[in-house]
LUMZA-759763 format. One record per residue (C-alpha): x, y, z; residue in one letter; residue number from 1; chain. Coordinates in nm, 3 decimals, decimal comma. Example, Ala and Ser with C-alpha at 12.3 -4.5 7.8 and 13.67 -1.06 7.14 Angstrom:
px|py|pz|code|pos|unit
1,230|-0,450|0,780|a|1|A
1,367|-0,106|0,714|s|2|A
REM end
This chain:
px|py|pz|code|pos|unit
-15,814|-14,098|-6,904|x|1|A
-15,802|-13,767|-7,091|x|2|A
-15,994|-13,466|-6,940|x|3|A
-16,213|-13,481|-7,258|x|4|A
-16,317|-13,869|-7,160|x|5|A
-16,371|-13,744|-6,765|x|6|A
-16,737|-13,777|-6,621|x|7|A
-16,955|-13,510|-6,781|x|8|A
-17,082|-13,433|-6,421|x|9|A
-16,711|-13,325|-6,305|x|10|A
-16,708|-12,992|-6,173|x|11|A
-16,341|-12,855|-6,255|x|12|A
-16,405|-13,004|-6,657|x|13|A
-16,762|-12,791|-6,674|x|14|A
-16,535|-12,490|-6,541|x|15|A
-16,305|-12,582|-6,817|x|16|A
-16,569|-12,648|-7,118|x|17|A
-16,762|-12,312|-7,025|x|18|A
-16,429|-12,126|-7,015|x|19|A
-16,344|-12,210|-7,354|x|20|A
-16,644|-12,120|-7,475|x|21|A
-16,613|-11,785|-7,443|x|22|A
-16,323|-11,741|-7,681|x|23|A
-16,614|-11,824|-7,923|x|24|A
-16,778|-11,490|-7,823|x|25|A
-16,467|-11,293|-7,837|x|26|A
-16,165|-11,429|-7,956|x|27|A
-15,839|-11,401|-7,692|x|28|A
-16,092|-11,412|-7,426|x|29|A
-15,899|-11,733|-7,327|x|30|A
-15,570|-11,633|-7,294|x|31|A
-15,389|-11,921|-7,221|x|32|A
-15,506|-12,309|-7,219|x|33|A
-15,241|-12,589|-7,146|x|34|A
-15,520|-12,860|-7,111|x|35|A
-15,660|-13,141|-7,304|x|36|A
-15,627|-13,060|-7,642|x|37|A
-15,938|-13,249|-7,692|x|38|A
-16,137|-12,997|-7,461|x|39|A
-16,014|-12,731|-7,672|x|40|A
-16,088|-12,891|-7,990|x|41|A
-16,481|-12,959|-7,863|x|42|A
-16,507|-12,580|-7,792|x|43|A
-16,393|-12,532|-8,127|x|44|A
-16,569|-12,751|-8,314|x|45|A
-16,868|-12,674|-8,142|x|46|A
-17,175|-12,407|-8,239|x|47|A
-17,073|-12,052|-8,162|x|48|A
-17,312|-12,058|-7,775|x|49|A
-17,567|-11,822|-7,693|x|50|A
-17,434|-11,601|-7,452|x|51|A
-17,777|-11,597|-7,242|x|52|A
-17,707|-12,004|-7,177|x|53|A
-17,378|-11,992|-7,150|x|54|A
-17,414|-11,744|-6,891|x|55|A
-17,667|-11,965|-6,730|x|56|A
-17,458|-12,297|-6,741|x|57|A
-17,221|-12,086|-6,566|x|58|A
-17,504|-12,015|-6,273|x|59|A
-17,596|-12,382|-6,251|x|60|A
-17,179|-12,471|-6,202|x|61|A
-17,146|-12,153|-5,948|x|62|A
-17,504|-12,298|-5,756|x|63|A
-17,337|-12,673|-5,765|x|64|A
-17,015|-12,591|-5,604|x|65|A
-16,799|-12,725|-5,383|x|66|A
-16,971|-13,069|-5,550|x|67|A
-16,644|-13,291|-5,373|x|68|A
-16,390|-12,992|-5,440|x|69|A
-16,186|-12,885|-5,161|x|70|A
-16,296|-12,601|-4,998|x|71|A
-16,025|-12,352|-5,125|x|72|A
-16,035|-12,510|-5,474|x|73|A
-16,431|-12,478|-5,470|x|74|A
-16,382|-12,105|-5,363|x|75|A
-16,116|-12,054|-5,649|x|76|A
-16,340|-12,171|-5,929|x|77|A
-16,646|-12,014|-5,813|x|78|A
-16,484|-11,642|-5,805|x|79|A
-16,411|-11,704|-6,160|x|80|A
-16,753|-11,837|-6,302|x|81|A
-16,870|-11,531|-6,117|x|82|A
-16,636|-11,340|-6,337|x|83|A
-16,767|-11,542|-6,682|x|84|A
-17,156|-11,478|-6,540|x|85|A
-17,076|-11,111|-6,544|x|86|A
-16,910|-11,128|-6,911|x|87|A
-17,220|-11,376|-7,048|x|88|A
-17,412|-11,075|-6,998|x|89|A
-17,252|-10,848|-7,098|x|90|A
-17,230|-11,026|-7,417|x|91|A
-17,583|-11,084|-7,432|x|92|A
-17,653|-10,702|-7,427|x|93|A
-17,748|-10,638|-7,075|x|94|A
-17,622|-10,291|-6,987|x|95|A
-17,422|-10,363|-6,695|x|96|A
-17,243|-10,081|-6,508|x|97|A
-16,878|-9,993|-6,525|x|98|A
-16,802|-10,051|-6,130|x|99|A
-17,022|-10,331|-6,116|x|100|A
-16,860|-10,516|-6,403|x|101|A
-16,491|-10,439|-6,284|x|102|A
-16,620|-10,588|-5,946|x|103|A
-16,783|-10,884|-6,125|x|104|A
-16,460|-10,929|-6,276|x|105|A
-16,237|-10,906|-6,023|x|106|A
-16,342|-10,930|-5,715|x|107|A
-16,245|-10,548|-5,609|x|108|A
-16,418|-10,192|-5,548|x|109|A
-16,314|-9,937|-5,720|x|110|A
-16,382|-9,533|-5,731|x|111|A
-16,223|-9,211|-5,833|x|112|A
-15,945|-9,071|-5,649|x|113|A
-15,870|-8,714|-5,497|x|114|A
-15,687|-8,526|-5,749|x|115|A
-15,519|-8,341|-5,440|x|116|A
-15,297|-8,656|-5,469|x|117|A
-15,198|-8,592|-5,856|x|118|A
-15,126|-8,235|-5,767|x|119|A
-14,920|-8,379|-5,506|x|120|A
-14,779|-8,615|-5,718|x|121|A
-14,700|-8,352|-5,968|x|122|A
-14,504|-8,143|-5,717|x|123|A
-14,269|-8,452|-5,606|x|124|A
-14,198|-8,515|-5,971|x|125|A
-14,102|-8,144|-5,986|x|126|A
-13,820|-8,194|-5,732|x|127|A
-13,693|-8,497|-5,855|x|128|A
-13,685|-8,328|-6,204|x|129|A
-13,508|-8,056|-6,060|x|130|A
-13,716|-7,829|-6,143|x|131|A
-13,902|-7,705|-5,811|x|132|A
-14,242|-7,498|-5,793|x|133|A
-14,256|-7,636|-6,215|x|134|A
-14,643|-7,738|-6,280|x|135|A
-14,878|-7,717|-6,608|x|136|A
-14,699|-7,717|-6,908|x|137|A
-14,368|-7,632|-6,778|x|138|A
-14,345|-7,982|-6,566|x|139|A
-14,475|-8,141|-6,922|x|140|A
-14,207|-8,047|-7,128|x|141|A
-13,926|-8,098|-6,823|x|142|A
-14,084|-8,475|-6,761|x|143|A
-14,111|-8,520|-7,168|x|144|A
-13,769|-8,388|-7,204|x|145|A
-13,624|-8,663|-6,924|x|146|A
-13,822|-8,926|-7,100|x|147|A
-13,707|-8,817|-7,440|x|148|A
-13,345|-8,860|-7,308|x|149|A
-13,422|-9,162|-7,205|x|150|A
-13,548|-9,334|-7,527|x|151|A
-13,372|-9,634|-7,573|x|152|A
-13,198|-9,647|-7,945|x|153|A
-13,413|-9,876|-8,190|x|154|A
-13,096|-10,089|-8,278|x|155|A
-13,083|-10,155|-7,917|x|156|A
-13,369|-10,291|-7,796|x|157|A
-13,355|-10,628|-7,867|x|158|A
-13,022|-10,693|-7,740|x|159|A
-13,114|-10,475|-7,441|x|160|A
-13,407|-10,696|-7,381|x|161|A
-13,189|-11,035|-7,397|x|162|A
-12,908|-10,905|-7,201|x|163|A
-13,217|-10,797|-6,916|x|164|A
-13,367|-11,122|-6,948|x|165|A
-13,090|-11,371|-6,923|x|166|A
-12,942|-11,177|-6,575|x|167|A
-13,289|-11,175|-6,432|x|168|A
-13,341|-11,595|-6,539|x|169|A
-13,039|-11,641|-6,368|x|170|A
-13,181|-11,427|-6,046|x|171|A
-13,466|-11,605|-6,065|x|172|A
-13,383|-11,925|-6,134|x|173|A
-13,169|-11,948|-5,809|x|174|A
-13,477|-11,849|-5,598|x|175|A
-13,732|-12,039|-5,734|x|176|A
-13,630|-12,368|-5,919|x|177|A
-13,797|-12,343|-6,266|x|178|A
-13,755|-12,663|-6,518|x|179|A
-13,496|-12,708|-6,712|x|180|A
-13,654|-12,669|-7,025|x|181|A
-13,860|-12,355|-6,976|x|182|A
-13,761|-12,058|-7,229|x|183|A
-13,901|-11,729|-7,338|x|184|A
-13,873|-11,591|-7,679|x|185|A
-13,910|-11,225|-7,720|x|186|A
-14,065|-11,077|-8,058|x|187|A
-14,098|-10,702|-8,144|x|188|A
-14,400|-10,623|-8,286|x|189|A
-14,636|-10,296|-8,368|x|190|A
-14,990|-10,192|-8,406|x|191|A
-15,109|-10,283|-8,064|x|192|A
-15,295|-10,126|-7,751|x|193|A
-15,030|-10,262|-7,495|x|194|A
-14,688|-10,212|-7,430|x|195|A
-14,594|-10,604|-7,424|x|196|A
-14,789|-10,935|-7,388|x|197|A
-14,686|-11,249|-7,265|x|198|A
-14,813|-11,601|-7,499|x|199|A
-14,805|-11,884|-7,243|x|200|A
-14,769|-12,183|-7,476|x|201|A
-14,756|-12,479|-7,203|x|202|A
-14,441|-12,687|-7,161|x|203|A
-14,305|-12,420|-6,949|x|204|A
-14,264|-12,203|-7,286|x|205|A
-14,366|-11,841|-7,368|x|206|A
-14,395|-11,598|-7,619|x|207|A
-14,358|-11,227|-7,550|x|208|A
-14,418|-10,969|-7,812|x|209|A
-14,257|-10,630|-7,705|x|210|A
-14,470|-10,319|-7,849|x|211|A
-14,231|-10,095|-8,044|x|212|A
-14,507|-9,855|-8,173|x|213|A
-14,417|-9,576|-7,875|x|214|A
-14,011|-9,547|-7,780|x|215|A
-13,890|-9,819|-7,494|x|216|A
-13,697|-9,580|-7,241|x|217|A
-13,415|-9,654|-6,969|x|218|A
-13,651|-9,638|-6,677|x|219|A
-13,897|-9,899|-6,796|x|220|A
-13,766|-10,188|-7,015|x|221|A
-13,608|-10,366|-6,694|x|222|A
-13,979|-10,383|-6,518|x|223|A
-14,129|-10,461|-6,854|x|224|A
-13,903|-10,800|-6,886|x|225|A
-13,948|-10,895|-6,525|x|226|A
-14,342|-10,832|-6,623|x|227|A
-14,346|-11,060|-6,870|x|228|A
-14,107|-11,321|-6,817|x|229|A
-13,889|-11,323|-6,460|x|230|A
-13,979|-11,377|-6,179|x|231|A
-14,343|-11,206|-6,365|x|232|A
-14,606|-11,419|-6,611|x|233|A
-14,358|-11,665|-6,752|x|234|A
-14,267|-11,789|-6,421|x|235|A
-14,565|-11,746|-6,271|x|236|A
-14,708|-11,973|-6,550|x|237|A
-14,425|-12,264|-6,509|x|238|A
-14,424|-12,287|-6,129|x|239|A
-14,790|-12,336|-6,122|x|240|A
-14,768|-12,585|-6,404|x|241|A
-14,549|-12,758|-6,241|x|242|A
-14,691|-12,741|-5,890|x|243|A
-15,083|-12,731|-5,920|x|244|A
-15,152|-12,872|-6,261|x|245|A
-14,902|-13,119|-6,187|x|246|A
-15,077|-13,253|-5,876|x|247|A
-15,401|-13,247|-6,105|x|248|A
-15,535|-12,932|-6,026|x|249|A
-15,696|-12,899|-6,404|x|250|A
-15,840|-12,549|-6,352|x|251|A
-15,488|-12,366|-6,368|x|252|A
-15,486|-12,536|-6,710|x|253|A
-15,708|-12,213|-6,849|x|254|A
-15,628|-11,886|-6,775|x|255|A
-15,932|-11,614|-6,872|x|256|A
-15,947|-11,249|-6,939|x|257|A
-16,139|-11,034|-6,709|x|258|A
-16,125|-11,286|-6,405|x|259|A
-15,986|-11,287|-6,067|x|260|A
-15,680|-11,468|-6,175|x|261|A
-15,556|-11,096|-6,393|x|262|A
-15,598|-10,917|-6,126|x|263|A
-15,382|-11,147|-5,909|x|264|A
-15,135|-11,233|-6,214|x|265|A
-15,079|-10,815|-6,353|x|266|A
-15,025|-10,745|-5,927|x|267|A
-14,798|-10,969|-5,898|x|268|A
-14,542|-10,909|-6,232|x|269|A
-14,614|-10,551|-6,130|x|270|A
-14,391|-10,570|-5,822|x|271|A
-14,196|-10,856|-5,972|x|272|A
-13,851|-10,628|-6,029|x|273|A
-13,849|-10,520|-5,721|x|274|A
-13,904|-10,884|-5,570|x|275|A
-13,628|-10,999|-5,783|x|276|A
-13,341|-10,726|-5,758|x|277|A
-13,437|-10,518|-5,440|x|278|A
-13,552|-10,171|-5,435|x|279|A
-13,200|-10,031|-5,556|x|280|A
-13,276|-10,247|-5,891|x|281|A
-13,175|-9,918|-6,057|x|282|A
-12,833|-9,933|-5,997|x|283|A
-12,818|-10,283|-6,135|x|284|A
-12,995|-10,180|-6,440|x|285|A
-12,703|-9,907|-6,502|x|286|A
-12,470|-10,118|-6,499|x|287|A
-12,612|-10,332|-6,813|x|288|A
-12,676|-10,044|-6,986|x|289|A
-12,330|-9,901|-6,939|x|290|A
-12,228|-10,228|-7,095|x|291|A
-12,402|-10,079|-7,426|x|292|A
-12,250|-9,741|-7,427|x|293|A
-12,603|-9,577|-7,240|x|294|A
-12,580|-9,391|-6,940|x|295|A
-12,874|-9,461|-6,713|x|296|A
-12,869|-9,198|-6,424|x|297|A
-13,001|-9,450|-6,134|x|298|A
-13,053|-9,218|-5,834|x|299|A
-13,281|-8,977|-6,058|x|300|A
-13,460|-9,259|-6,216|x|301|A
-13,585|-9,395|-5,841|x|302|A
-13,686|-9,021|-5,747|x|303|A
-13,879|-8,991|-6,059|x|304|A
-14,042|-9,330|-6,037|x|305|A
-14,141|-9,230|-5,647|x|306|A
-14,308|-8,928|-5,749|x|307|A
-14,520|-9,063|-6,084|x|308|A
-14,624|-9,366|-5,823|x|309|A
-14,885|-9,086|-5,711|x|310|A
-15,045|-9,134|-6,010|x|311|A
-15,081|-9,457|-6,012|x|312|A
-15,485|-9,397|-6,019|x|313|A
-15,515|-9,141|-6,306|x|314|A
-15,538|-9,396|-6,627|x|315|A
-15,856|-9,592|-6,315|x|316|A
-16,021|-9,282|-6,307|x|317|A
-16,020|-9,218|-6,725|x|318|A
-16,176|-9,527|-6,737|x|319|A
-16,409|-9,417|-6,484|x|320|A
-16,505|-9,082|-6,668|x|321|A
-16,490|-9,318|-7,002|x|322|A
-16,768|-9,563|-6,930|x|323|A
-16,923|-9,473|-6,621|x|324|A
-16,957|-9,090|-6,670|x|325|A
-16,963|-9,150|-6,980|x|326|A
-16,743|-8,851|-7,079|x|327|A
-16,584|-8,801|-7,430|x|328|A
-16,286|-8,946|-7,549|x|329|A
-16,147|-8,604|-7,594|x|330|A
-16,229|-8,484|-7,284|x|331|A
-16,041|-8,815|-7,125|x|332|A
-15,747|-8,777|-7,362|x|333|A
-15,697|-8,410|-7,186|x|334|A
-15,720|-8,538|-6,890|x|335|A
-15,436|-8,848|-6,949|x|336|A
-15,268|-8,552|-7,072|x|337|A
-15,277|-8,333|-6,759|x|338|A
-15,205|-8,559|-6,504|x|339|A
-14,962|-8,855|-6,642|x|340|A
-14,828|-8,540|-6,868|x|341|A
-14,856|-8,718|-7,235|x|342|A
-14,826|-8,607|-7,542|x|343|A
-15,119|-8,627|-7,759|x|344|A
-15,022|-8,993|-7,919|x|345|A
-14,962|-9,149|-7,580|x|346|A
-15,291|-9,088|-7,477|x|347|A
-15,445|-9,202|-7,778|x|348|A
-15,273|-9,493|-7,781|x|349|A
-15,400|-9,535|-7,432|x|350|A
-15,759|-9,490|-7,515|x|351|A
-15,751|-9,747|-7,784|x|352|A
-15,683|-10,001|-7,480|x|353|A
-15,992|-9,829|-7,264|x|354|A
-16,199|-9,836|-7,568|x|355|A
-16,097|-10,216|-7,643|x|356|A
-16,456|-10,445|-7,566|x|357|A
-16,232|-10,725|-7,408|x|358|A
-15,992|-10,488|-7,269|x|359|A
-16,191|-10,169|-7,145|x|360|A
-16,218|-10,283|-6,768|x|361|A
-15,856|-10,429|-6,777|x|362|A
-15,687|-10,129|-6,610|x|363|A
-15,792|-10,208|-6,298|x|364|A
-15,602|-10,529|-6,258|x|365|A
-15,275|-10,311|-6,293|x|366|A
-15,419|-10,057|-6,023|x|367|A
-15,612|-10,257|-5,821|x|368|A
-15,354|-10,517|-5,838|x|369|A
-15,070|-10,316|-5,767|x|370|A
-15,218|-10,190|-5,456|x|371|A
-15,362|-10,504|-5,292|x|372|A
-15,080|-10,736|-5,372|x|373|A
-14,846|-10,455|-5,252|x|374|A
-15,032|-10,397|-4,918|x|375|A
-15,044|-10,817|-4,897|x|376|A
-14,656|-10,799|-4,892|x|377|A
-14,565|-10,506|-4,736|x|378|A
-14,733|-10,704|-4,465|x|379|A
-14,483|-10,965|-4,404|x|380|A
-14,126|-10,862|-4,207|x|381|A
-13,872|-10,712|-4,486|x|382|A
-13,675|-11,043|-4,448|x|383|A
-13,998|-11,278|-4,542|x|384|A
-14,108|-11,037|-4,822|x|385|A
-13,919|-11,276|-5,149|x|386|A
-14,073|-11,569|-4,962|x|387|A
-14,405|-11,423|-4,957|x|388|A
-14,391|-11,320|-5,339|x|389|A
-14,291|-11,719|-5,364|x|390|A
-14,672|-11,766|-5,259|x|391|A
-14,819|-11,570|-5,543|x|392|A
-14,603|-11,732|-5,782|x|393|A
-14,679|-12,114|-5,645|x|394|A
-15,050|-12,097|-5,472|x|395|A
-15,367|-12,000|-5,637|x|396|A
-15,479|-11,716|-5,464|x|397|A
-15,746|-11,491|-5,485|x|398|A
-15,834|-11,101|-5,361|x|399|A
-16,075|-11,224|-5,113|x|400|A
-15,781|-11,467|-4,958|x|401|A
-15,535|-11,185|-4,984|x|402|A
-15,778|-10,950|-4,805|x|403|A
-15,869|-11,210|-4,546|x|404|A
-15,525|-11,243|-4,431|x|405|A
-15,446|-10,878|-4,411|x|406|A
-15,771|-10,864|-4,170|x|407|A
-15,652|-11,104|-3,923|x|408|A
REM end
């Protein structure tokens, strides 16, 4: 029996029927769907829903639940059909605010940050530029200047990338098992609001576009390709095709923007390097990149990447001053400027994600995210940590079971 030819009555299908649905309102909403084809072909085929009753149909599911689901599966499903309530709405035209919908979203509270921190933050990144006391402009054009240096050379970006990937597979791979068949295919492509993307196409296959519009530096292509691929979205995709959908649990068939399951999925790739290679992944990375003639100064790169984790919060807060202050998009641009010290295109090419209708509440997984997931395994002794990051990769979690177990 197909999941198309299921009871109409069963609870995990309506989860999976309303979800689709929504990439009718917005297209990409549904960013991934290794289900029935059939299911997928309904949504399509059917009349483009009124947001106002799709909304509601997801109120009726929420008020049904558990209706025979386990208890954990029951509480999985209905954090998400919160989520789609929220974006029904919003769709409909109800003016919902920005910390209420990022809550909605993802189950997490969010609010601006002490820029006491940034100017901490900013001092840090002065030392480990070697440039003490350096703020304002002065830090700007030292911190452009290292990341100019560090620009990696178009020609060698793609080989870069598959010389990155293939030694973290086989890192990965040794940890946790992945099927034989699973591959990742990397494309460079242009004109878009984020740095890379990962295509899950089922079968234990991706797609992941790399963004060349804005340089790829040294410092950052090794945590974008454990992001996307290992031990980051890729695998987090196969393992939990393998291990939940496998054992017939149909609602990690769809995976939805602005839901739970980002927040959980951008935390976890976020901290994925370091889960794969250690904290001295640095050194590692210099030695690939000595392979292609590029000198990657390891023990500089860590300091620096320290002191910018201060700011962590700034591109939160723009989105904060963006939708719920409601402050121009100049006046945010200077202020992506100040504190992550950008040049003028950067933080345009920031805003354009902010500004994004599907995307503008998105940060918040990578903050949020970062934060929660990293407090959930700092938790466990140094020794149990991998294991641990094994859980996010093979159990469907949420922030509310996450925070639950840091409280006890």
């Amino acid at each position: 029996m197909t999941a198309a030819q299921r009871p109409s009555d069963d609870p995990v299908i309506e989860y999976l029927r309303i979800g689709l649905l929504f990439d009718r309102l917005e297209e990409g909403f549904v960013d991934a769907f290794t289900g029935d084809p059939a299911l997928r072909a309904e949504a399509q085929n059917a009349p483009r829903p009124d947001p106002a009753q799709l909304g509601a149909r997801a109120r009726a599911l929420l008020e049904r639940l558990p209706d025979g689901l386990p208890a954990d599966r029951a509480e999985f499903v209905a954090a998400h059909l919160r989520a789609l309530e929220c974006s029904a709405r919003k769709f409909a035209g109800e003016d919902v605010g920005f910390v209420d919908e990022v809550r909605a979203y993802f189950d997490v509270d969010i609010a601006p940050a002490d820029p006491a921190r940034y100017r901490e933050a900013h001092g840090a990144l002065a030392e480990a530029l070697g440039v003490p006391g350096a703020m304002g402009e002065r830090l700007r054009d030292e911190y452009q200047r290292y990341r100019r240096a560090g620009e990696i050379p178009t020609d060698l970006t793609e080989p870069l990338i598959a010389a990155f990937a293939s030694s973290l597979r086989d890192r990965v791979r040794a940890e946790f098992p992945l099927p034989p068949s699973e591959v990742v295919e990397f494309d460079v492509v242009s004109d878009k609001p984020w740095s890379g993307f990962n295509y899950y196409l089922g079968d234990y296959r991706s797609n992941v576009a790399v963004n060349t519009d804005l340089p790829q530096h040294l410092s950052g292509l090794p945590g974008l390709i454990a992001h996307e691929a290992y031990p980051g979205h890729h695998t987090e995709h196969c393992r939990k095709e393998q291990g939940l959908v496998g054992t017939g649990q149909l609602e990690h068939t769809i995976f939805l923007v602005n839901t739970p399951q980002c927040l959980m999925a951008e935390g976890l790739a976020d901290h994925a390097l370091a889960a794969a290679m250690g904290p001295d992944w640095h050194e590692w990375a210099a030695e690939i990149y000595a392979d292609f003639g590029l000198r990657f100064d390891a023990e500089k790169a860590r300091a620096v990447s320290t002191a910018t984790a201060g700011l962590l919060t700034v591109r939160q807060d723009a989105a904060l001053m963006l939708h719920d202050r409601h402050d121009d998009a100049d006046t945010v641009a200077a202020f992506l400027q100040q504190w992550l010290l950008v040049d003028p295109d950067r933080s345009r090419q920031m805003l354009r994600f902010f500004t994004s209708p599907l995307w503008r509440a998105y940060i918040s997984t990578y903050v949020e995210g970062y934060r929660l997931l990293g407090d959930w395994l700092d938790d466990a002794p140094s020794d149990q940590r991998l294991a641990r990051f094994g859980r996010l990769l093979d159990e469907p979690l949420t922030p509310q079971v996450l925070r639950t177990e840091l409280a006890h």
